[in-house]
Kinemage of the C-alpha trace (Angstrom):
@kinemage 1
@onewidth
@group {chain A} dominant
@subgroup {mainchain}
@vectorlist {calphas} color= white
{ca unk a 1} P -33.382 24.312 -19.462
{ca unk a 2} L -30.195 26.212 -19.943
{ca unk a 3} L -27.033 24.069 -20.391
{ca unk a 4} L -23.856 26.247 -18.937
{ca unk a 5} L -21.131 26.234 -21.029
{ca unk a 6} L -17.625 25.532 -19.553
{ca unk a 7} L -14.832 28.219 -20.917
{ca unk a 8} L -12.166 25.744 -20.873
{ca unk a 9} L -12.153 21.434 -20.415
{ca unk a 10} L -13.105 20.430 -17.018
{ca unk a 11} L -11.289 17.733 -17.219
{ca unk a 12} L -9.108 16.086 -19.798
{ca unk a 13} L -11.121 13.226 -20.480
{ca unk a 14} L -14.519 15.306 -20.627
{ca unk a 15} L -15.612 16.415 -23.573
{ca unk a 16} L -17.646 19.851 -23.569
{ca unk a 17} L -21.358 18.622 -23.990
{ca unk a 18} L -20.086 16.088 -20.841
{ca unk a 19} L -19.551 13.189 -22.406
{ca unk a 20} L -16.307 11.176 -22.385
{ca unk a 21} L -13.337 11.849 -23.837
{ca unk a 22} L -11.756 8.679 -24.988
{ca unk a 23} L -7.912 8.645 -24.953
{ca unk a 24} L -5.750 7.050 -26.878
{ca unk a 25} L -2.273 8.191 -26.840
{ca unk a 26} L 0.344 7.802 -29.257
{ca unk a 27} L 3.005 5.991 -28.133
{ca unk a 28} L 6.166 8.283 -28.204
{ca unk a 29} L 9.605 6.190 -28.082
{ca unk a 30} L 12.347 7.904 -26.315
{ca unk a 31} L 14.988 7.235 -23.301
{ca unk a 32} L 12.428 7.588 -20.951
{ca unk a 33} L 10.200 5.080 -22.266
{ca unk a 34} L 13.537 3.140 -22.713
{ca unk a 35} L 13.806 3.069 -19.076
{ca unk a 36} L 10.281 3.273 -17.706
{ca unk a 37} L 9.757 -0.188 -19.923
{ca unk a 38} L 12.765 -1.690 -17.702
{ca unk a 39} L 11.350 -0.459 -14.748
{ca unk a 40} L 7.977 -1.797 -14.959
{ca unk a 41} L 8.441 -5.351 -16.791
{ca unk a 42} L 11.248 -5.739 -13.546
{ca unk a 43} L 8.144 -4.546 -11.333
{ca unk a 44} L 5.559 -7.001 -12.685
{ca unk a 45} L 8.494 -9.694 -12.565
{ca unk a 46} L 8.741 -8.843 -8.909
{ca unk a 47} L 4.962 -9.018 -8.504
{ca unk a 48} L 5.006 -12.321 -9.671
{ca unk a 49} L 7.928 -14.060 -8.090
{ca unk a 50} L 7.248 -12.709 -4.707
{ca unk a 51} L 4.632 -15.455 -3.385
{ca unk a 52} L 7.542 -18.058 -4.358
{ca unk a 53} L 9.715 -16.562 -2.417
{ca unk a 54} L 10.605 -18.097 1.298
{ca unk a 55} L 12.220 -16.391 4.197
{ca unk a 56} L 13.285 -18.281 7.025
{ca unk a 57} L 10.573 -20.815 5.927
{ca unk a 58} L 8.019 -18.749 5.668
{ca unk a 59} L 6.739 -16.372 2.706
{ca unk a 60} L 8.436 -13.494 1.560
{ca unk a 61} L 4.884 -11.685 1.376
{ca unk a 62} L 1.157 -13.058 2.625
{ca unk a 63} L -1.618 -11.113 4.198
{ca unk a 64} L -3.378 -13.708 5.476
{ca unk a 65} L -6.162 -11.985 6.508
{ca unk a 66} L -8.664 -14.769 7.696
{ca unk a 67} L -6.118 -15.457 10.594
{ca unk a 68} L -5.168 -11.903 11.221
{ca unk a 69} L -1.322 -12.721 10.214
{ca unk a 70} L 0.637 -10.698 7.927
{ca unk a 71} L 3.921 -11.806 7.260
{ca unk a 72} L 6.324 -9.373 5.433
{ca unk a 73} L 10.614 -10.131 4.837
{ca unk a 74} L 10.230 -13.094 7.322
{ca unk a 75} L 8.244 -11.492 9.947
{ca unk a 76} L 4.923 -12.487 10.994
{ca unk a 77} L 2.705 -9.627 12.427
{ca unk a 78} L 0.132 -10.667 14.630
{ca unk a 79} L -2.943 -8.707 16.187
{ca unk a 80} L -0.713 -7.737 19.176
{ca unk a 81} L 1.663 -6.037 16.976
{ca unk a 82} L -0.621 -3.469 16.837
{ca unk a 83} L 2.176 -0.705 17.689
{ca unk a 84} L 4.784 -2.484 14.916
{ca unk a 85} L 1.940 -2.202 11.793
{ca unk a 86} L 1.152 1.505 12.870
{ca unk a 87} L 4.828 2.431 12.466
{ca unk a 88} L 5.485 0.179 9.657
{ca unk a 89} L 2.170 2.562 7.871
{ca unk a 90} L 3.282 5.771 9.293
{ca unk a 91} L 7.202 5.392 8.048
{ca unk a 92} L 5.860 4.551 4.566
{ca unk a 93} L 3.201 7.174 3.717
{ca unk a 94} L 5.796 9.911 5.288
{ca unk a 95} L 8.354 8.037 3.233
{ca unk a 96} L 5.725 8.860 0.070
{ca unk a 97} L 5.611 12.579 1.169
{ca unk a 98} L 9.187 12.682 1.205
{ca unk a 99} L 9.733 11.071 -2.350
{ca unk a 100} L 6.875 13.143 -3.576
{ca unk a 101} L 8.918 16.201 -2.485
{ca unk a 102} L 12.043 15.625 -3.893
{ca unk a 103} L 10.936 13.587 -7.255
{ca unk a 104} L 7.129 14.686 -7.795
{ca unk a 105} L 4.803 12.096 -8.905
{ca unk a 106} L 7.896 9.258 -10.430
{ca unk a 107} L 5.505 7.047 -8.292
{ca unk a 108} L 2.752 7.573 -10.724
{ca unk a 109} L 4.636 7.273 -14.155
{ca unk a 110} L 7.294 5.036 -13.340
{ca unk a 111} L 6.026 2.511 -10.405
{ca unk a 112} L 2.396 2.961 -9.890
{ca unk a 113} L 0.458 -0.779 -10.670
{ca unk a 114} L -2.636 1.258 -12.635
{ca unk a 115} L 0.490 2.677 -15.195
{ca unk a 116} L 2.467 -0.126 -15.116
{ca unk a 117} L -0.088 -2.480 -16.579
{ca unk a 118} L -2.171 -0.096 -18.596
{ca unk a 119} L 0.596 1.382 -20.544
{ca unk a 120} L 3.091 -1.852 -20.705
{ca unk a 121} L 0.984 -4.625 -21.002
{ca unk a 122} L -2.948 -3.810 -21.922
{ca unk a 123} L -2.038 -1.039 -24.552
{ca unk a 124} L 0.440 -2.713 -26.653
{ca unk a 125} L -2.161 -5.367 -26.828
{ca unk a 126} L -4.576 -2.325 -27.782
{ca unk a 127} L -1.985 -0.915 -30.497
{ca unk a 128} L -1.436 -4.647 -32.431
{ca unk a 129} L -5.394 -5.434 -32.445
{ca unk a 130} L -7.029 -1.954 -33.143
{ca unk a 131} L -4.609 -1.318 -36.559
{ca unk a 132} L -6.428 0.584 -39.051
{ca unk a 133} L -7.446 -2.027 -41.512
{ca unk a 134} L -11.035 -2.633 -40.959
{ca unk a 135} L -10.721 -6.289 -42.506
{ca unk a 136} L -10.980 -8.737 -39.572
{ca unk a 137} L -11.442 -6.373 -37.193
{ca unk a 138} L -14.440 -8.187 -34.913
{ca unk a 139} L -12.301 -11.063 -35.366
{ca unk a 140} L -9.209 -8.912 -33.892
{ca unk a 141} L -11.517 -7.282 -31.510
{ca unk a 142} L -12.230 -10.516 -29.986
{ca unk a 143} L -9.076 -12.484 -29.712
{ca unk a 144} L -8.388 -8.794 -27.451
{ca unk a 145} L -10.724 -9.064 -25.043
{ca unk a 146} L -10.018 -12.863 -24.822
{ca unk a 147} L -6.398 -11.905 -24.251
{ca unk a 148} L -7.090 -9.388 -21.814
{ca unk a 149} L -9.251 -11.640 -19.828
{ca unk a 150} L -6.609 -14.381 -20.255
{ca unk a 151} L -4.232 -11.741 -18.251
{ca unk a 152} L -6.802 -10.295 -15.814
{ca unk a 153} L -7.588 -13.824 -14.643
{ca unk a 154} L -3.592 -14.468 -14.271
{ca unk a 155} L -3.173 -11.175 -12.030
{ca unk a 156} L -6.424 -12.348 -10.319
{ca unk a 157} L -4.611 -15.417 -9.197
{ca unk a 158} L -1.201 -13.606 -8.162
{ca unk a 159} L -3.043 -11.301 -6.147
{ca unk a 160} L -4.960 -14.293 -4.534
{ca unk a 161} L -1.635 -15.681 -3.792
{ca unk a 162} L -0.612 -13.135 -1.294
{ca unk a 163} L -3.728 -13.433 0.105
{ca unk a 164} L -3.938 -17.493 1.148
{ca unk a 165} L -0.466 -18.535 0.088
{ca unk a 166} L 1.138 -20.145 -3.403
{ca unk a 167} L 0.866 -23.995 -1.475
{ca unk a 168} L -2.874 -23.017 -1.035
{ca unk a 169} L -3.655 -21.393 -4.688
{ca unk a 170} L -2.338 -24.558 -6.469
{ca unk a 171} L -4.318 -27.089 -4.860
{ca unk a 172} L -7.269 -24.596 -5.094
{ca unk a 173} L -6.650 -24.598 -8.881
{ca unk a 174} L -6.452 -28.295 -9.244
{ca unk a 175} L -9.905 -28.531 -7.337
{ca unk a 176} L -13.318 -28.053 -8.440
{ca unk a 177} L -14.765 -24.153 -7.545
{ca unk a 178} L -17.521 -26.218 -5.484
{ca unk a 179} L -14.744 -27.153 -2.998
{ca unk a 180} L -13.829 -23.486 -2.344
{ca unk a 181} L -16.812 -21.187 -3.520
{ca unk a 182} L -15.304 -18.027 -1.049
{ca unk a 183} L -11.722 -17.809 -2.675
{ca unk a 184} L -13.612 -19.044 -6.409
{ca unk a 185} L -15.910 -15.725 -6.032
{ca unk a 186} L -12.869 -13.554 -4.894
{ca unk a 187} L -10.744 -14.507 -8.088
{ca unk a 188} L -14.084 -14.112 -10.508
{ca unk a 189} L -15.012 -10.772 -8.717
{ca unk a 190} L -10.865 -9.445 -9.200
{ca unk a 191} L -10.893 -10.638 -12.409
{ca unk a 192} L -13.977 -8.982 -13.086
{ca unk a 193} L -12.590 -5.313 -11.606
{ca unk a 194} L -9.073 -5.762 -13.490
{ca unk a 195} L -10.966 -6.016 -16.797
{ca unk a 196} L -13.240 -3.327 -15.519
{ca unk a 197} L -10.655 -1.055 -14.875
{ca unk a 198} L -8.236 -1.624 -17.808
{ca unk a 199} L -10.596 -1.966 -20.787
{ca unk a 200} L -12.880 0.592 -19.488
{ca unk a 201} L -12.230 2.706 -16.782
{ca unk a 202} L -8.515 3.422 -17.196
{ca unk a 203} L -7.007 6.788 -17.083
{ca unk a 204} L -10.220 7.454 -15.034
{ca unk a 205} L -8.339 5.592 -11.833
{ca unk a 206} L -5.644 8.333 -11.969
{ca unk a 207} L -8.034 11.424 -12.537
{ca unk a 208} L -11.052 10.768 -10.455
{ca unk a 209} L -10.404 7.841 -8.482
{ca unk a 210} L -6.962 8.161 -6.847
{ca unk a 211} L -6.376 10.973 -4.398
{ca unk a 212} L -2.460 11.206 -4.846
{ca unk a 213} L -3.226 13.856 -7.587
{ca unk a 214} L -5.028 15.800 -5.779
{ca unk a 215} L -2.130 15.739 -3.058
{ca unk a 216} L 0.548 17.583 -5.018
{ca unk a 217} L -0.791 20.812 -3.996
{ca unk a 218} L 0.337 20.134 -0.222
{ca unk a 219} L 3.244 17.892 -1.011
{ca unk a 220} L 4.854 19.790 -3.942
{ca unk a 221} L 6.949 22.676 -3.478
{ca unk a 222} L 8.091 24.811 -5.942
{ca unk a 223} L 11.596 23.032 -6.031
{ca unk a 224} L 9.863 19.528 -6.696
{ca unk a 225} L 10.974 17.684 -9.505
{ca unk a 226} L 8.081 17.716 -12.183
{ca unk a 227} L 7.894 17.838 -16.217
{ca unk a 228} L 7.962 21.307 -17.314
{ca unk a 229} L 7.163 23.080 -20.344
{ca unk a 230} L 10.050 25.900 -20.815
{ca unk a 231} L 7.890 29.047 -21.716
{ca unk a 232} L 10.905 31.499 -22.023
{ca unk a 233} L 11.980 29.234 -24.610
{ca unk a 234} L 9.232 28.095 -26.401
{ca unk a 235} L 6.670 30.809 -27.124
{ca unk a 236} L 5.500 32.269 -29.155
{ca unk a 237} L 4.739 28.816 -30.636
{ca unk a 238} L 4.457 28.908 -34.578
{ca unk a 239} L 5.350 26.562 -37.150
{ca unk a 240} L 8.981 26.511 -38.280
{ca unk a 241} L 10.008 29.881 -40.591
{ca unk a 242} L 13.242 28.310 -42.730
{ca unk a 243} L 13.862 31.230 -44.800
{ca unk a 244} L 12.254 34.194 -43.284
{ca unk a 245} L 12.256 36.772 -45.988
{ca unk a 246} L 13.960 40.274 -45.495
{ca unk a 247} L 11.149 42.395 -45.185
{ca unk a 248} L 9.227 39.474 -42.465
{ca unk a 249} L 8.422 41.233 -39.589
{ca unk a 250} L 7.111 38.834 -37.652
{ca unk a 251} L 8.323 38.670 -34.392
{ca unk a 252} L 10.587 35.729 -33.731
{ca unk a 253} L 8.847 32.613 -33.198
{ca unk a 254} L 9.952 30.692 -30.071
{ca unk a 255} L 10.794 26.840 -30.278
{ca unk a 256} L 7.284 25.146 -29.358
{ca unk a 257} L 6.217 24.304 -33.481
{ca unk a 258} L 3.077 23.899 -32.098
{ca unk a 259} L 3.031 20.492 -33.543
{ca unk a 260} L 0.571 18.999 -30.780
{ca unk a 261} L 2.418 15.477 -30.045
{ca unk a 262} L 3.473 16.480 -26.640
{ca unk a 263} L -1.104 16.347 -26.403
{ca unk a 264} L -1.584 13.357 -28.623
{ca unk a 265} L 1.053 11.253 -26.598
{ca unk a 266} L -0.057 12.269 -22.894
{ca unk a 267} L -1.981 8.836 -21.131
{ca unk a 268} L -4.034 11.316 -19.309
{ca unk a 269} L -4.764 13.754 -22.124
{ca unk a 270} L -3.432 16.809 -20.772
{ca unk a 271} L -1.903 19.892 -22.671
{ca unk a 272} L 1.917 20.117 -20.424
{ca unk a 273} L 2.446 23.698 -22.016
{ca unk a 274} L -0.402 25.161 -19.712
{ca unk a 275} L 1.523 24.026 -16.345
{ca unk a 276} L 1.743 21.899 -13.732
{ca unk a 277} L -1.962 19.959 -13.685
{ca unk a 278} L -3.321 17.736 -11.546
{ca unk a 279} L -3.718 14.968 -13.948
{ca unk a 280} L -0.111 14.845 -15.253
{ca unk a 281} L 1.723 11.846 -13.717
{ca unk a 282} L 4.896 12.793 -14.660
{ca unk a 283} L 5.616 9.666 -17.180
{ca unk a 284} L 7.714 11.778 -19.446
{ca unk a 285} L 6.099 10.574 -22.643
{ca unk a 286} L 5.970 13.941 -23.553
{ca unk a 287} L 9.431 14.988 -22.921
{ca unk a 288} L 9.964 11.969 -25.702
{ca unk a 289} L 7.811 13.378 -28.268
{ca unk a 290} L 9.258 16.661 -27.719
{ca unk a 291} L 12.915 15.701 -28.172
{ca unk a 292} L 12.168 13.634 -31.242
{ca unk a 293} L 10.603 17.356 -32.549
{ca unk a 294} L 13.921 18.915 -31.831
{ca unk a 295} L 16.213 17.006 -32.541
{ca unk a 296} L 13.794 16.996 -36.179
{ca unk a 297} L 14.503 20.381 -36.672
{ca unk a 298} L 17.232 20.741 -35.385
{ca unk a 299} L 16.846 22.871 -32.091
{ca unk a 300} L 18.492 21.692 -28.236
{ca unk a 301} L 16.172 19.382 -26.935
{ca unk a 302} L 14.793 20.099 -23.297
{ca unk a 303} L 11.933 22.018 -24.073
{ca unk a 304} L 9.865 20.195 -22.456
{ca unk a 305} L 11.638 18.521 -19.577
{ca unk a 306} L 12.202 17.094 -15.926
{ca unk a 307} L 13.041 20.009 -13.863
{ca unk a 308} L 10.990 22.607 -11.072
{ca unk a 309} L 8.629 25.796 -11.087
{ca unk a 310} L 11.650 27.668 -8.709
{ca unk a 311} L 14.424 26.146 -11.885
{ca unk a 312} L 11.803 27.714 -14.681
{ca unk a 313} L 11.696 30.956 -12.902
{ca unk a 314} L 15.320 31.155 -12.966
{ca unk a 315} L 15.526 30.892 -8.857
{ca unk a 316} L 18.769 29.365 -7.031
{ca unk a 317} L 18.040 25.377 -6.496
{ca unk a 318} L 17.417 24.399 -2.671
{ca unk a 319} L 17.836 20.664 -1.890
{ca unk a 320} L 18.097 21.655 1.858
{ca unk a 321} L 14.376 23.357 2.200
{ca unk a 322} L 12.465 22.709 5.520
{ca unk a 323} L 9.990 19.458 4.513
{ca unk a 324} L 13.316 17.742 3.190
{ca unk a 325} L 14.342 18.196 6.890
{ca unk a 326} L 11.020 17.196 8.259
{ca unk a 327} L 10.334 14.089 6.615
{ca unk a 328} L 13.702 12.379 6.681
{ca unk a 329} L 13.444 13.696 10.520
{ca unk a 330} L 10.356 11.616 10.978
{ca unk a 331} L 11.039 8.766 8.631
{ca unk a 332} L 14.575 8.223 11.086
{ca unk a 333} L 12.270 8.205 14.343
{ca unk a 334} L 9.769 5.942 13.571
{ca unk a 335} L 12.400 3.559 11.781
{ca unk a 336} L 14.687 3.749 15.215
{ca unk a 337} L 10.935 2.756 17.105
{ca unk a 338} L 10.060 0.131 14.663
{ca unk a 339} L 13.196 -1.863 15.580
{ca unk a 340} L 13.575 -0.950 19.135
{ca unk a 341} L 9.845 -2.642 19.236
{ca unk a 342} L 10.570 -5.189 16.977
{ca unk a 343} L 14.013 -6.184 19.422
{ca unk a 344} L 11.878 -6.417 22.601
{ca unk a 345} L 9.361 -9.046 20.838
{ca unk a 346} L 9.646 -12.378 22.460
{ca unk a 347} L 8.992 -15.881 21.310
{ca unk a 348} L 4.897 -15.424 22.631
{ca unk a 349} L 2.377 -12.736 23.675
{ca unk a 350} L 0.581 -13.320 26.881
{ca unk a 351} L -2.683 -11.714 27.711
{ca unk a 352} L -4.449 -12.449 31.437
{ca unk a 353} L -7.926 -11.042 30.980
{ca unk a 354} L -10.687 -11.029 33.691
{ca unk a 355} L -13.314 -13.669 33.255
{ca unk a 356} L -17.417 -12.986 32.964
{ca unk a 357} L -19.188 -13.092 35.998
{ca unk a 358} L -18.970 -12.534 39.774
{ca unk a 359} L -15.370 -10.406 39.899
{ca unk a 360} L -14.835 -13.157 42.872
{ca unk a 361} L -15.765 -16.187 44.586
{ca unk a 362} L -15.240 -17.202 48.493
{ca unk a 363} L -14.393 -20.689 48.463
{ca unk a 364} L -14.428 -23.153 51.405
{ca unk a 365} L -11.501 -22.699 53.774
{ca unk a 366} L -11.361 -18.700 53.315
{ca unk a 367} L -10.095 -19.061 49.847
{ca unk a 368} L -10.974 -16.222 47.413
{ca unk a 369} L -11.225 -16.986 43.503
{ca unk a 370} L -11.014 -14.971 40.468
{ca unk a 371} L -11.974 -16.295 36.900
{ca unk a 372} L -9.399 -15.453 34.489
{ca unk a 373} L -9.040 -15.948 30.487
{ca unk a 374} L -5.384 -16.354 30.050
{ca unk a 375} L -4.155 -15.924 25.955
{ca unk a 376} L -1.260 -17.189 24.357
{ca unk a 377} L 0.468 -16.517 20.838
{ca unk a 378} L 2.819 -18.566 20.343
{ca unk a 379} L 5.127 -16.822 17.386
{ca unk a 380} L 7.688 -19.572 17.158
{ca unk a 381} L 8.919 -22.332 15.082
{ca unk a 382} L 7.528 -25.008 17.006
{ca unk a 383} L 4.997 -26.122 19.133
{ca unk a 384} L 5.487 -25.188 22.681
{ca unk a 385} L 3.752 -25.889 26.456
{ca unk a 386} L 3.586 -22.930 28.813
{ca unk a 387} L 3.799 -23.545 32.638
{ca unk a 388} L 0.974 -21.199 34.269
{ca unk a 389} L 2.191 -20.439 38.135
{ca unk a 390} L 1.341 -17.917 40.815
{ca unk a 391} L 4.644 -16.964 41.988
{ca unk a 392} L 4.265 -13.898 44.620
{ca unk a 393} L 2.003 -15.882 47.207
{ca unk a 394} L 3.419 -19.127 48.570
{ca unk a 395} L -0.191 -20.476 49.392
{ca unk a 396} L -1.319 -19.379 45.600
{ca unk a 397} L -3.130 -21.955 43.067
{ca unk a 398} L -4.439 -21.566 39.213
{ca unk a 399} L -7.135 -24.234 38.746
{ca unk a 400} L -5.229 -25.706 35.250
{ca unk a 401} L -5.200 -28.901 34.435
{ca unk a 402} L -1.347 -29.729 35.118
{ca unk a 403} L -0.745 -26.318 35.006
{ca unk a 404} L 0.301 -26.240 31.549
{ca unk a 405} L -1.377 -24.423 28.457
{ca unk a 406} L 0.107 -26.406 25.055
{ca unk a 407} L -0.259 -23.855 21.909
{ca unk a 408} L 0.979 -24.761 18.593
{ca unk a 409} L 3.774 -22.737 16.501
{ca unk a 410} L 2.002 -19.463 15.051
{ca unk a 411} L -0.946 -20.191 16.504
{ca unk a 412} L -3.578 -18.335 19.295
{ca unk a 413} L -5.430 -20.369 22.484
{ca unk a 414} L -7.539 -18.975 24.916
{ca unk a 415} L -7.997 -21.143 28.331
{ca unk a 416} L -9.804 -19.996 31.426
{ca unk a 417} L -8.673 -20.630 34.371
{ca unk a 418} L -9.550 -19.876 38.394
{ca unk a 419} L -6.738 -18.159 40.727
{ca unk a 420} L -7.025 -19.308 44.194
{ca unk a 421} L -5.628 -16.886 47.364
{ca unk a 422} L -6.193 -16.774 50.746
{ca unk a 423} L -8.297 -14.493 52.499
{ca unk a 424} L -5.700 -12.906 54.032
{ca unk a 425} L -3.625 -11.744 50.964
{ca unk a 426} L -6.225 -9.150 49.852
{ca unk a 427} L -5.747 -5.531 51.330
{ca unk a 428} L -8.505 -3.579 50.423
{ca unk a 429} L -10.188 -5.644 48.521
{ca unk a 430} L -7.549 -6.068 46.379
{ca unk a 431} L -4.464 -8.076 45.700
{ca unk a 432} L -1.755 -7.805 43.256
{ca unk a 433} L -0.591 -11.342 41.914
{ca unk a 434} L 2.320 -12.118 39.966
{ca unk a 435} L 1.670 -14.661 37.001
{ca unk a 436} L 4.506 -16.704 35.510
{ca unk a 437} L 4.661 -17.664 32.247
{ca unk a 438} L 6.958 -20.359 30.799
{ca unk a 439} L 8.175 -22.450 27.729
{ca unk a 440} L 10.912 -23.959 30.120
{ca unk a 441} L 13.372 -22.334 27.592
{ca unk a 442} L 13.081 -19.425 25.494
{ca unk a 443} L 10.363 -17.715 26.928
{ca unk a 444} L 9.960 -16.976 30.704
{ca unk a 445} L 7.276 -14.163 31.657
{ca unk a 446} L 6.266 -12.705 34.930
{ca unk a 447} L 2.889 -10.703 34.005
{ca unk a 448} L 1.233 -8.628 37.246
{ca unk a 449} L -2.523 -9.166 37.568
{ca unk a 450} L -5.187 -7.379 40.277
{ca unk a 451} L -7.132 -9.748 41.880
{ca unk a 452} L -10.588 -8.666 43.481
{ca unk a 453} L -11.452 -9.912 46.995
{ca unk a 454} L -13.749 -8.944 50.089
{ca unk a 455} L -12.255 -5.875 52.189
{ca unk a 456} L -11.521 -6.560 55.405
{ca unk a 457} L -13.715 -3.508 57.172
{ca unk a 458} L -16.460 -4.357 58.740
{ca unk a 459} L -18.541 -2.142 56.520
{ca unk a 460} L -17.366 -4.061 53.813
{ca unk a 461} L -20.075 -4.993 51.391
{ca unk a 462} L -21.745 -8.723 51.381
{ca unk a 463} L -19.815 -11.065 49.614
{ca unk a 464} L -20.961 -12.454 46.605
{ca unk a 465} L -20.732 -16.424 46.200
């Protein structure tokens, strides 16, 4: 069998007979790593503090996802806020779009979790352990691994945190694994994919795994801010001439030295002097490297740099272009219907659903009754009973014991219940009653509910009992 033979890498981390290509970037110090390092040891700070954090006495952050709750800044969504977490998801990816636009990929290099720990936390550890000196080097190899699983297990445990609370992941801690198997398995299975991922699998996440890369061709422009080679400037690479003789003809060599560190410093292996690839995610480690060359020998630094395709090609800037328009546009909308919808929320949801069974039942005394399921949320503070009362038929009943449904504070309850109406109220077989619902204080609710009945005709079908 044949093999085919690739003209040029696939990808950067696949070697030509397809087996891996294992990276391991040289670490190029620079501003931009000066600033990315801030940036991300203030973003893993933030990861950690978060779960500590309290807002109006509840958490700052917890998905709790066993009791469909998700409480964000203060704010607990419930599963009725159905419309408030679809704007909340729609206002942040178009928010993405509209970053990605103006700033490229400063997600990926400067904020993204995969870069943040890989290149600030599990590669330094890489650099001290893996030194050239082959005495103790098992014994290195293993204190690294022990290390990183020392760290993987800590993330594991944040992560948990937003999950089922900080309150709830101490005690858990303090307890035997026997007395919570479920959230035991979830930390060993996330400690488990962190190592995975960060002692194996690594740049992989950003190449094959994440789809953001493949993105930029639909939300880059040509005047998005990427890292870009300068062509004009630096070809023909060659190494440096200091004395060219007189009778040289060479033709003038650009600045590119052609000294390969801008390569042997990318985390995702790519070559930046062949354009604008998929796998670069713009973390300016190369732009480092690059100015350390020049400023070497002696030449303006900037050949490699943060800039745009339109910039490169020596075309007028445009900050006003149509998507920068668009997206802000959109962004503005759905934030002005995210608070309009988050103003309108009361203290409680309320929820009259039909019960199973006979739609109706004729009672003694030409009484019609319909079942009914009637759901409360209660979102406050405290615990809080809710008066149930017809209110648009004086001879109206609900069959409730005293009337009252008691739910506690962020909490769901479901109680059937029978409403009772005179023959004579249904037109058509039908009757429109009007439900009150009431804490007695800060929530009062009048919710409209069609009641099924017999119609009067005398064709009217049998009744069932």
């Amino acid at each position: 069998m044949t093999r085919l033979e690739s003209p040029e890498r696939v990808l950067s981390t696949l070697e030509q007979d397809g087996s891996r290509r294992w990276l391991k970037p040289r670490l190029s110090h620079g501003a931009f790593l000066n600033y990315r390092r801030k940036v991300g040891y203030a973003l893993i700070a933030i990861f950690i503090v978060i779960p500590f954090i309290s807002i109006k006495g509840k958490p700052a952050m917890l998905l709790d996802v066993v009791n469909r709750q998700f409480t964000l800044l203060g704010y607990t969504f419930l599963p009725t806020d159905t419309v408030l977490l679809a704007l909340f998801i729609l206002g942040l990816f178009v928010a993405v779009f509209l970053a990605t636009a103006l700033f490229g990929r400063v997600w990926c290099g400067w904020a993204c979790p995969q870069t943040v720990y890989l290149e600030f936390v599990f590669r330094p550890i890489e650099r001290y352990f893996d030194r050239t000196k082959e005495e103790g080097r098992v014994q290195r190899m293993i204190v690294k691994y022990v290390l990183y699983f020392l760290i993987s297990l800590a993330m594991a445990h944040v992560f948990l945190a937003y999950f089922v609370g900080i309150e709830n992941l101490f005690k858990w801690v303090r307890q035997s694994p026997l007395e919570h198997p479920a959230s035991f398995l979830i930390v060993a299975a996330t400690t488990g994919l962190i190592m995975f991922d960060f002692c194996y699998f690594r740049e992989q996440t950003c190449i094959l795994a994440c789809p953001y890369g493949r993105l930029q061709s639909v939300l880059l422009d040509r005047h998005s801010l990427i890292v870009s080679y300068d062509r004009e400037r630096g070809e023909p690479r060659g190494k440096l001439r200091r004395r060219p003789r007189p009778d040289d003809n060479t033709p003038e060599r650009g600045d590119c030295v052609n000294c390969g560190l801008c390569v042997m410093t990318c985390p995702t292996g790519i070559d930046i002097r062949d354009g604008l690839q998929m796998e670069c995610i713009g973390c300016a480690q190369c732009v480092d490297a690059c100015n350390r060359v020049m400023t070497k020998i002696k030449k303006p630094t900037g050949l490699i740099r943060y800039s745009s395709q339109a910039t490169m090609d020596h075309e007028a800037k445009r900050l006003i272009r149509p998507r920068v328009i668009i997206y802000p546009a959109i962004v503005a909308i759905v934030a002005v219907a995210f608070l309009v919808t988050l103003s309108q929320k009361k203290t409680a949801d309320v929820t009259v659903m039909r019960n199973l069974g006979n739609p109706y039942t004729v009672l003694d005394g030409d009484r019609i009754a319909n079942g009914i399921r009637i759901k409360i949320t209660n979102r406050g503070k405290s615990d809080a009973n809710y008066q149930i009362a017809p209110v648009n038929h004086p001879d109206a009943q609900i069959s409730l014991a005293d009337g009252i449904i008691a739910v506690a504070a962020g909490t769901s309850r479901t109680e059937g219940a029978q409403i009772i109406v005179p023959r004579s109220a249904f037109v058509d077989g039908a009757f429109e009653a009007a439900i009150r619902v009431s804490d007695g204080s800060m929530f009062d609710q009048t919710i409209t509910y069609r009641l099924h009945g017999p119609y009067s005709s005398a064709a009217a079908p049998e009744e069932p009992r």
